[in-house]
C-alpha positions in Angstrom: 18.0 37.6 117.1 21.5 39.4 117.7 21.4 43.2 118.2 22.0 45.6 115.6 25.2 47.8 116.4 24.2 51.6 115.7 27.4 53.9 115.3 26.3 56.7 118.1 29.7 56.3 119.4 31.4 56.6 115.9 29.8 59.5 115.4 30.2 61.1 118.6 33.9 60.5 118.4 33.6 61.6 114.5 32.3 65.0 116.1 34.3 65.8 119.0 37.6 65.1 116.7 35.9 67.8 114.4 35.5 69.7 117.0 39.0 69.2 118.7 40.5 69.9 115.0 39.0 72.9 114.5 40.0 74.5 117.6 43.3 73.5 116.7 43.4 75.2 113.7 41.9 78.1 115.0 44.6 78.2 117.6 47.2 77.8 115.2 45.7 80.7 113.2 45.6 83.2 115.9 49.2 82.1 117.5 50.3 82.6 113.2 48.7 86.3 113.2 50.4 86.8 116.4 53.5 86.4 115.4 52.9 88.0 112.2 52.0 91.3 114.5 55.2 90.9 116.6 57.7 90.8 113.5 56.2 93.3 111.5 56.0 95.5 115.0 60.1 94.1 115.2 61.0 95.5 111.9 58.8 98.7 112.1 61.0 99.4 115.4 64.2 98.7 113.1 63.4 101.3 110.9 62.2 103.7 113.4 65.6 103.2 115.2 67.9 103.8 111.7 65.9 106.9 111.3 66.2 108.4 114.5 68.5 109.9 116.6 71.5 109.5 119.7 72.1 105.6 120.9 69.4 104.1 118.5 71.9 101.6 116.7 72.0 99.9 120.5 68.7 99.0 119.8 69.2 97.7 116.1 71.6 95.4 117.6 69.2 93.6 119.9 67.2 93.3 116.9 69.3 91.5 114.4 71.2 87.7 115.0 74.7 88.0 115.8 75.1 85.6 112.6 72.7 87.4 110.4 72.8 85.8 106.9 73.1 89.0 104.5 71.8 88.4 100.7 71.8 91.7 98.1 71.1 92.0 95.0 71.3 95.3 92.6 74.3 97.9 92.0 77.3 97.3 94.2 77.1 101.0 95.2 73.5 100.7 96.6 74.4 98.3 99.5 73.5 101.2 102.0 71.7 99.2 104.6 74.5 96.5 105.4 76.8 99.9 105.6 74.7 101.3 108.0 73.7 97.7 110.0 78.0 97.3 110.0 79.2 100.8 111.1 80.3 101.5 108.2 78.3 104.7 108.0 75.7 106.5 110.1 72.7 105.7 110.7 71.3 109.7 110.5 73.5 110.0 107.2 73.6 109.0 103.7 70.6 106.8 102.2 67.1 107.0 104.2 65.5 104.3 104.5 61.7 104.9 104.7 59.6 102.2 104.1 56.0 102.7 101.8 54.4 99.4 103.0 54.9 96.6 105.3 53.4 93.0 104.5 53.6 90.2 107.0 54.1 86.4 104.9 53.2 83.8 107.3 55.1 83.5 110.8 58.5 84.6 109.6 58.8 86.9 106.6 58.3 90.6 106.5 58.7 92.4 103.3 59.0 96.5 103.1 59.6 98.0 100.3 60.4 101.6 99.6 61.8 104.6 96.8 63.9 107.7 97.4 64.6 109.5 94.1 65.6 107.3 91.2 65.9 104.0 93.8 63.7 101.4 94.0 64.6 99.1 96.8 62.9 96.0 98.6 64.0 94.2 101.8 62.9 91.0 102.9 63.4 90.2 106.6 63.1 86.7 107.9 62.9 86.2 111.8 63.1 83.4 114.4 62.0 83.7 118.0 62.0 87.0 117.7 65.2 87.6 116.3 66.0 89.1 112.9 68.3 85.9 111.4 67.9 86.6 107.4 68.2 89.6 105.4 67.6 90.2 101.8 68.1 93.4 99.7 67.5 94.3 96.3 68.1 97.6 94.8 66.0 98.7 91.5 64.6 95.2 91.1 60.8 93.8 90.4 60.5 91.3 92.9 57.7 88.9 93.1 57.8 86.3 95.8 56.4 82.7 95.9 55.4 80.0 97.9 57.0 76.8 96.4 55.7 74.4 99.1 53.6 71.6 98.5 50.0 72.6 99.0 48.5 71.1 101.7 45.4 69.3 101.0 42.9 71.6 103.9 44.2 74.9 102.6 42.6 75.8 99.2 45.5 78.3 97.6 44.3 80.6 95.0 47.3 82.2 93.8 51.3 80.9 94.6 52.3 84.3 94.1 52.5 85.9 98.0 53.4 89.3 97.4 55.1 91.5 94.6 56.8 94.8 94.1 54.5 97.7 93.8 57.4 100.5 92.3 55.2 103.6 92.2 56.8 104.6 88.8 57.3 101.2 87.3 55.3 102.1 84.1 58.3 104.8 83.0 61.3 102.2 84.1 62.8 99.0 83.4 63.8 97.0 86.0 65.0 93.3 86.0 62.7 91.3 87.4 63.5 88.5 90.3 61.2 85.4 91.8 62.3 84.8 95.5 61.0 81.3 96.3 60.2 80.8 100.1 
């Protein structure tokens, strides 16, 4: 009578790829919330340097890609923040830019958003090795922002929405509204 194979050695190697793939994605999820700390700590410092004072735009300049790709959207006379990232005007005058929240999308994308007076203004900040490379403005606009990939079949996604605009006075104003697909 032959012998009867038993799988012990399927099913070892079964569990240790188990094993060996969820320590990968537990790797991958810390190294992702790392980064996600490091850019939103990257464009809190840009922000902290446009407020204050003295050599300050030295340091926004280390900050930003020399090729920076630049995308606005909103009233022609609002572009304030490529006038101040250009030289154009000052970094301690005109518009302030003082950011209400900070939200961290995945390994690249940090979103702030922010009003002073009447102006309702979100920026979206992509960044690479950290580097700011991608910068996009819109000026008294709802924005909502979406994630077009393909899901993948391990992650379970509730919602494809990823963030939206959260205008403090929204329920008194009309403002176009916007999807930014990333």
């Amino acid at each position: 009578m032959a012998p009867t194979k038993t799988n012990y050695d399927d099913d070892e190697s079964s569990c240790v790829l188990e094993s060996l793939n969820h320590n990968h994605n537990h790797n991958h999820n810390h190294k992702q919330k790392l980064l996600e700390t490091q850019n939103k700590s990257i464009v809190e410092s840009l922000y902290k340097a446009l407020l204050g004072e003295g050599h300050q735009m030295e340091m926004v300049s280390k900050l930003l890609a020399s090729d920076l790709e630049w995308w606005f959207h909103g009233p022609p006379e609002c572009q304030h923040m490529m006038k101040v990232l250009t030289g154009e005007t000052a970094h301690n005058k005109g518009f302030k830019f003082e950011p209400r929240s900070f939200t961290s999308i995945g390994d690249c994308v940090v979103i702030t958003e922010g009003w002073e007076g009447q102006a309702y203004w979100v920026h979206v900040w992509t960044l690479k090795n950290g580097l700011i490379t991608q910068f996009r403005e819109y000026f008294n606009t709802w924005l909502v922002v979406r994630d077009l990939r393909p899901p993948r079949w391990e992650i379970k996604q509730k919602s494809l929405t990823l963030w939206q605009s959260q205008p403090r006075d929204l329920y008194r104003r009309s403002l176009p509204g916007l999807v930014l697909a990333i």
